[in-house]
C-alpha positions in Angstrom: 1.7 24.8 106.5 4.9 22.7 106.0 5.3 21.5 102.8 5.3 17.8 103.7 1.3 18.5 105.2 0.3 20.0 102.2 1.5 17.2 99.9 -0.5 14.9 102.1 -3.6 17.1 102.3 -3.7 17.1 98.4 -2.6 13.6 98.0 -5.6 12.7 100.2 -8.5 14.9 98.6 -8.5 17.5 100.6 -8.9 20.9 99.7 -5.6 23.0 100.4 -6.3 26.4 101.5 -5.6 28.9 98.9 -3.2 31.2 101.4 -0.9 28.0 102.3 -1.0 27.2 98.2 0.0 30.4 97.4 2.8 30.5 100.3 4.2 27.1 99.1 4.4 28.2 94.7 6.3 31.0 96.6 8.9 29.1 98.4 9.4 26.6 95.4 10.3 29.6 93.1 12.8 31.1 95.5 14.2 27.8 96.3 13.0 26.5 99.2 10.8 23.9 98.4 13.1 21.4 96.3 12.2 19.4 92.8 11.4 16.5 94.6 8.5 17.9 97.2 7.1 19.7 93.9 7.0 16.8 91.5 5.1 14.7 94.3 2.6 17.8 94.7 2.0 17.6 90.8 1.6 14.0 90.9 -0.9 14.4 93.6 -2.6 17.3 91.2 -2.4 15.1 88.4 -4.9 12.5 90.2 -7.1 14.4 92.7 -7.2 18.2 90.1 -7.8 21.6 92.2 -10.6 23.1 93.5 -11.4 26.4 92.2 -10.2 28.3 94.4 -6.7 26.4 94.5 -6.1 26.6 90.4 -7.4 30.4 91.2 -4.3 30.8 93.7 -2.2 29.2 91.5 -2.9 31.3 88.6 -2.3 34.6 90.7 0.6 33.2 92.0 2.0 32.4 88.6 1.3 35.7 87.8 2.5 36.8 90.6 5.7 35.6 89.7 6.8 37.9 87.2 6.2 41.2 84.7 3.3 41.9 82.7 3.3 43.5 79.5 1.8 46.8 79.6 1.1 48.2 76.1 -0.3 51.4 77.6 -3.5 52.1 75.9 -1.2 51.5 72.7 -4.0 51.6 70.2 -5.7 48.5 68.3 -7.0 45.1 69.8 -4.2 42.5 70.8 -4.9 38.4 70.2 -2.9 35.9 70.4 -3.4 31.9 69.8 -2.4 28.8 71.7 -2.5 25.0 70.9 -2.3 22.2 73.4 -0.2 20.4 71.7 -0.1 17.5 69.1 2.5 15.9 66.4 2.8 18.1 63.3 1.2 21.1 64.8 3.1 24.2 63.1 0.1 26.5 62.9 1.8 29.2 64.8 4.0 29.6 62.1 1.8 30.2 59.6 -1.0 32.1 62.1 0.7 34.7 63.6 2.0 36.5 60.6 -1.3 36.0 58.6 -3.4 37.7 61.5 -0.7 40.2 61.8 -0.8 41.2 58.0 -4.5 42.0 58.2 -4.6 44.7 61.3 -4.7 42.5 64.5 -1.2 42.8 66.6 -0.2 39.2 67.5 2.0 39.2 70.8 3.0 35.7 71.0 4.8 33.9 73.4 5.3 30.3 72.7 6.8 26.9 74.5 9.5 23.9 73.7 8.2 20.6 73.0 6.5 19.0 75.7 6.9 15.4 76.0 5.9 13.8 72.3 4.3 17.1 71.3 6.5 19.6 68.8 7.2 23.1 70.1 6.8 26.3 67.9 10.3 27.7 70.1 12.2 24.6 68.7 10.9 25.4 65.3 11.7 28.7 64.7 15.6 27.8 66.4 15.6 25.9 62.9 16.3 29.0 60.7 19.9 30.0 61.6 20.2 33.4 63.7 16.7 33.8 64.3 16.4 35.0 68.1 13.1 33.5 70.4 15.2 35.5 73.3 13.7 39.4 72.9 13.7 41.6 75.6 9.8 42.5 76.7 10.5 45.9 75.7 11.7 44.9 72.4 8.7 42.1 71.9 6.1 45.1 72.9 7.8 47.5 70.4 7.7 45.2 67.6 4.2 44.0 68.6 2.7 47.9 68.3 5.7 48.2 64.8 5.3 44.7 62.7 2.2 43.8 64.6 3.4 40.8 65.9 6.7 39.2 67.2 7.0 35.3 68.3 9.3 35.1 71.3 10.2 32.3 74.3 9.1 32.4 77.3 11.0 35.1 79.2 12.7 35.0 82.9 11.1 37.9 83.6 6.9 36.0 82.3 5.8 33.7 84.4 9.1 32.4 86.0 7.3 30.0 88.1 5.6 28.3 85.3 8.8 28.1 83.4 10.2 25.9 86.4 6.9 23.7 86.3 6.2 23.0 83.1 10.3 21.8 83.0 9.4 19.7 85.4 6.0 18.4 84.3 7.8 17.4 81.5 9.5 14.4 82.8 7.5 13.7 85.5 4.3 12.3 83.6 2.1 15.2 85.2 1.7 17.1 81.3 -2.1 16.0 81.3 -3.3 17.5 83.8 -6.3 19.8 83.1 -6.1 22.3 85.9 -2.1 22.5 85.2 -2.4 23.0 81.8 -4.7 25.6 81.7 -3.0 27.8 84.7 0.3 27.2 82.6 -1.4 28.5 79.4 -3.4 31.3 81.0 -0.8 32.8 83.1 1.4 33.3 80.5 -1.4 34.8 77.9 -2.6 37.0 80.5 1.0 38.5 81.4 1.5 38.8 77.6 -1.1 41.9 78.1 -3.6 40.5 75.3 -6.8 41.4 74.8 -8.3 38.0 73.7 -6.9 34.6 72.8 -8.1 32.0 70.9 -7.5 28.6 71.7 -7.0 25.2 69.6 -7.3 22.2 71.7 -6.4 18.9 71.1 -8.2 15.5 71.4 -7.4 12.2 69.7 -5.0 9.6 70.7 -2.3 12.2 70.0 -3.2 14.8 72.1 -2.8 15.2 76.0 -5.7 14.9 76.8 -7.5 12.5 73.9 -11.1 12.1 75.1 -13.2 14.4 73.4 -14.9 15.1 76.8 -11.7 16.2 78.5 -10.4 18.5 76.0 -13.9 20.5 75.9 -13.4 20.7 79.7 -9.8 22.3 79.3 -11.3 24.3 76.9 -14.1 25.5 79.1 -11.5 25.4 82.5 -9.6 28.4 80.2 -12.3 30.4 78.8 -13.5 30.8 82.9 -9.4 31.9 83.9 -9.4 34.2 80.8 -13.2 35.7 82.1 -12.1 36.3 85.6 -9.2 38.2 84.0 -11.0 40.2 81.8 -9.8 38.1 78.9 -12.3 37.1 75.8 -11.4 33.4 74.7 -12.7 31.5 72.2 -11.6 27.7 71.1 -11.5 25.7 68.6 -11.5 21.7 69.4 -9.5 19.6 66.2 -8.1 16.8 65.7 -5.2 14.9 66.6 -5.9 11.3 66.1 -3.3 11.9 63.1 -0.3 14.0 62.9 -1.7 17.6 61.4 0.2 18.0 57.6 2.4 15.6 56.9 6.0 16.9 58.6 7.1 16.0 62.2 10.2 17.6 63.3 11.3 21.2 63.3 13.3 22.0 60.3 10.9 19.8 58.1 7.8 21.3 59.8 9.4 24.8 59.0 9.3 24.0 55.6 5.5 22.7 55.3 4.5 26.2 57.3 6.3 28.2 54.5 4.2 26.3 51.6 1.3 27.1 53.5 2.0 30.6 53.6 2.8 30.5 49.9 -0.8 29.5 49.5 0.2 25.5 49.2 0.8 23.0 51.9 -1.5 20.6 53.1 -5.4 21.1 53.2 -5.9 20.0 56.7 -2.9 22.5 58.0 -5.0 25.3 55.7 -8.1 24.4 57.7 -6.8 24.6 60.9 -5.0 27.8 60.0 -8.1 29.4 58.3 -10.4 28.6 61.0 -8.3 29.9 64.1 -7.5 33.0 61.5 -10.9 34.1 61.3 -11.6 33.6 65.5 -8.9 35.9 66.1 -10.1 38.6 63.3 -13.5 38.9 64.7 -11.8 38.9 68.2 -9.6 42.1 67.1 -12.1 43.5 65.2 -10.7 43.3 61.4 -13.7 41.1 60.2 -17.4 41.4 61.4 -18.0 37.7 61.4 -16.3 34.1 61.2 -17.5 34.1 57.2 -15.7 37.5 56.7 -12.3 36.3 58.6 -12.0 32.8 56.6 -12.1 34.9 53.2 -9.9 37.8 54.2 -7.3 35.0 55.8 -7.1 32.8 52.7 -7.0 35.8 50.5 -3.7 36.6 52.6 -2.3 33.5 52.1 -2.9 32.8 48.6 -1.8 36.5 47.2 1.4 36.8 49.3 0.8 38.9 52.3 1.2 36.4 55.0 4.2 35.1 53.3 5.7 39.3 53.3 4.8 39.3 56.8 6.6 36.2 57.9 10.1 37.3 56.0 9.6 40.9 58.4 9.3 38.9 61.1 12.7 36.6 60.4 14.5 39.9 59.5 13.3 41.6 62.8 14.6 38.6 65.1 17.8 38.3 63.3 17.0 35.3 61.5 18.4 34.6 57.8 15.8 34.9 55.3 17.2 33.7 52.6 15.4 30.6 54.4 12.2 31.6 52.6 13.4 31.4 49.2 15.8 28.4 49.4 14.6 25.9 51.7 18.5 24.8 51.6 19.2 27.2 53.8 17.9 24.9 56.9 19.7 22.4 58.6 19.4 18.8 56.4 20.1 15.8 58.2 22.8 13.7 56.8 20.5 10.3 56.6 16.9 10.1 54.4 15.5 6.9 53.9 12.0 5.9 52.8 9.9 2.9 54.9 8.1 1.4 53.3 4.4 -0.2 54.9 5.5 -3.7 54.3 2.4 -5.5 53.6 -0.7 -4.7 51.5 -4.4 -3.7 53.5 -6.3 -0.3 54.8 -4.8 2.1 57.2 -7.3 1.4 60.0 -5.5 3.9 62.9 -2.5 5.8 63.4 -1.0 5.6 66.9 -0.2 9.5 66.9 1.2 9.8 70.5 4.1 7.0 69.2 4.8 8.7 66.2 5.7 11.8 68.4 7.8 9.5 70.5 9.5 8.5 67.8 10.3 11.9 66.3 11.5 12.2 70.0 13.7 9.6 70.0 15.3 10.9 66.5 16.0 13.7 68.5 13.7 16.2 67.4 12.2 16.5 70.9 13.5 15.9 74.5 13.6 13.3 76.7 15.1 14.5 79.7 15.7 18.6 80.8 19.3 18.2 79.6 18.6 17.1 75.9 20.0 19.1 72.8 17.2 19.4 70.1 18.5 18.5 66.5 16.5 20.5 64.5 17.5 18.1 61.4 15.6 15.3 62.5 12.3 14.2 61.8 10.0 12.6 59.0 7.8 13.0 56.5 4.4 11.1 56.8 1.9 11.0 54.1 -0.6 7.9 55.5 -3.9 8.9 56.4 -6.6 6.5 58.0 -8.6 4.8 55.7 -5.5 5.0 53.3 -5.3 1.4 51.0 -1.7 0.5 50.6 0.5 -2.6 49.0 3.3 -4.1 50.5 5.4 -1.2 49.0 3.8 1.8 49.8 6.1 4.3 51.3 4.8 5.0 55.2 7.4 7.2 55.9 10.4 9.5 54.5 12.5 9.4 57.9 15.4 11.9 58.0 17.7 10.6 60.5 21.5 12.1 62.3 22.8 8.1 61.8 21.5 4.9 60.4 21.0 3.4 64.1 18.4 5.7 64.8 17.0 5.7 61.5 16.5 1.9 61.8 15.0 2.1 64.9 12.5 5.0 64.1 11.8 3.3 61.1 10.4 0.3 63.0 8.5 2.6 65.8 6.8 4.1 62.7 5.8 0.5 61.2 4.2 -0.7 64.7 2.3 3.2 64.9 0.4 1.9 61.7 -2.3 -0.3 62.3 -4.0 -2.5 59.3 -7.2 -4.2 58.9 -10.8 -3.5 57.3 -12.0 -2.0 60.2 -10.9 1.4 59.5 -13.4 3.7 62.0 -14.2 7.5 60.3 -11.3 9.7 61.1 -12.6 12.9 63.9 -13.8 15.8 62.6 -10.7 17.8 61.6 -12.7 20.5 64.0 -15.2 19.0 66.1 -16.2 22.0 68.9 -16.8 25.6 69.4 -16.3 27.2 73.1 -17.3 29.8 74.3 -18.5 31.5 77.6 -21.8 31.2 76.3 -21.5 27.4 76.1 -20.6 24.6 73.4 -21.3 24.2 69.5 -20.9 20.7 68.1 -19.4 21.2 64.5 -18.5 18.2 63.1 
């Protein structure tokens, strides 16, 4: 089938047949389909979704597309996490290690920001040296050594997806539910896991912000990962505020280390806790959820997690010095404090503009061509619900140039609504998924 037909046939609701899907992923990877046919084949995925048996060829095809990591019968139970992607979200940071100290090996491969959401890649490209690029063969052997290792995603995972999520990206196709979960899935199931736990997003900074939607992604995976073998549990939170109070990657860098110090801020702990004792049960290091929240917060608060972090910077070349003197990171030359400017109640947070503006800082990208300053970013205490005065401090915005720190300053100002009719925040986490159906938690 030409690759103009099947355009038209999805465009038009009908179902494409899974052997010309599969035959078209194909000839876009080697080059033969061009951007432009793709990006109107998303588009037409992004309003009519895929059938199963289309996001089924599209998974194998992914798949298809690249290595697996074989760990051999290596011995001991393999999880990994993923989020979907929100403003603030540094959990990785603080997850992998923590699971890792306590017996469960974490292989995980991890993304660049995508549109106004943070990436954990990004992140970690704060502290100087440290390398995202391993080999698979070194990411397997420091998997089964360290018992975990936090890489990129590879030319030889998943190729194909690398090329769509690019170009997702900046052709308004991110929220997609079909797309995202064969982007997510392909990858965790090349990373040869065992089981994954998920965290999706829903709020007005999340890709999908209906509560409805992201319980559909999350039940969308959990089926991929069953047909593969795969046990997946998730978690839906929130994301109708930023998650801590950093957005940007140095600065978010430094709120993961306080949390794996035993500080940082309670809802980040939460988060981090909750997915923590998923993944234990999952690998088999605690016999219920109960069990995995004490052994992970033991972890953080006596040190462990915090040991297991500094192995990890050492093993991918990073400086660790970054640990112990925060200094070490890159510091942006321009800090200034905005203030609210008028006195009321903090009835919402526009969290989807507040990435944006963190993007247009320069701590995210807006085209594929854009150079990440990892300096950039702000600090963000507000909270809906929050009473301030006129001289409240809203944000501490850390900026490359007073232009841009102007201008984010005012973005951050109009992502702030006031007034007295403050609704209750979302459940920090709302949902439990699993194959076996859905638990209302909050």
């Amino acid at each position: 089938m030409r690759a103009y037909s099947l355009i038209l046939r999805k465009r038009d609701g009908h179902p494409v047949p899974p052997d010309a899907l599969r035959s078209f992923l194909r000839a876009y990877h080697h080059g033969d389909v061009p951007d432009y046919q793709m990006a109107a084949f998303l588009m037409a995925v992004f309003f009519r979704g895929l059938t199963p048996a289309e996001l089924s060829a599209l998974v194998e095809e992914v798949l298809a597309s690249g290595e697996r990591v074989d760990f051999g019968g290596a011995p001991g139970r393999r999880v990994d996490k993923h989020s979907t992607g929100g403003v603030g979200d540094k959990v990785s940071l603080v997850l992998a290690p923590l699971v890792a100290c306590l017996g469960v090996q974490v292989p995980m491969m991890s993304g660049r920001g995508l549109g106004h959401s943070g990436g954990t890649v990004d992140k970690l490209e704060s502290i100087p040296g440290f390398r995202m690029d391993l080999s698979l063969e070194r990411f397997r052997g420091q998997v089964l050594e360290l018992g975990t290792a936090l890489i990129s995603q590879t030319p030889e995972i998943a190729p194909l997806d690398g090329k769509l999520y690019a170009l997702r990206d900046v052709t308004a196709t991110v929220e997609s539910i079909p797309l995202i979960a064969a982007s997510i899935m392909s990858k965790k199931i090349a990373e040869g896991i065992d089981g994954l736990v998920l965290d999706v997003k829903t709020g007005n900074g999340a890709f999908l912000p209906e509560e409805e939607r992201a319980v559909e992604l999350a039940r969308t995976m959990i089926a991929i990962g069953g047909d593969h073998g795969r046990d997946v549990v998730a978690l839906v939170t929130a994301m109708d505020r930023p998650l801590g109070v950093a957005v940007g990657n140095a600065l978010e860098l430094m709120e993961a280390l306080d949390a794996l110090r035993g500080g940082g801020p309670a809802d980040l702990r939460e988060v981090t806790v909750s997915l923590a004792a998923e993944m234990l049960v999952m690998g088999g290091a605690a016999d219920g959820v109960a069990e995995g929240r004490h052994k992970a917060a033991a972890a953080l608060d006596d040190g462990r997690a915090l040991a297991m972090f500094r192995s990890v910077v050492k093993a991918q070349g990073g400086d660790a010095a970054v640990i112990d003197d925060p200094a070490v990171l890159p510091r942006a030359p321009v800090v200034r404090e905005v203030t609210v400017g008028q006195a009321g109640r903090v009835a919402s947070l526009d969290t989807r503009a507040i990435g944006e503006a963190a993007v247009g800082l320069g701590a995210g990208r807006s085209s594929l061509e854009d150079q990440i300053d990892h300096r950039v970013g702000f600090l963000l205490p507000l909270r809906p619900g929050d009473v301030v005065e006129r001289d409240t401090v809203l944000a501490e915005v850390h900026a490359a140039d007073e232009a841009s720190a102007e201008r984010a300053a005012g973005e951050l100002r109009s992502a702030v609504r006031l007034g007295e009719d403050a609704a209750p925040p979302r459940p920090l986490i709302s949902h439990r998924v699993t194959a076996a159906g859905v638990e209302r938690l909050g």
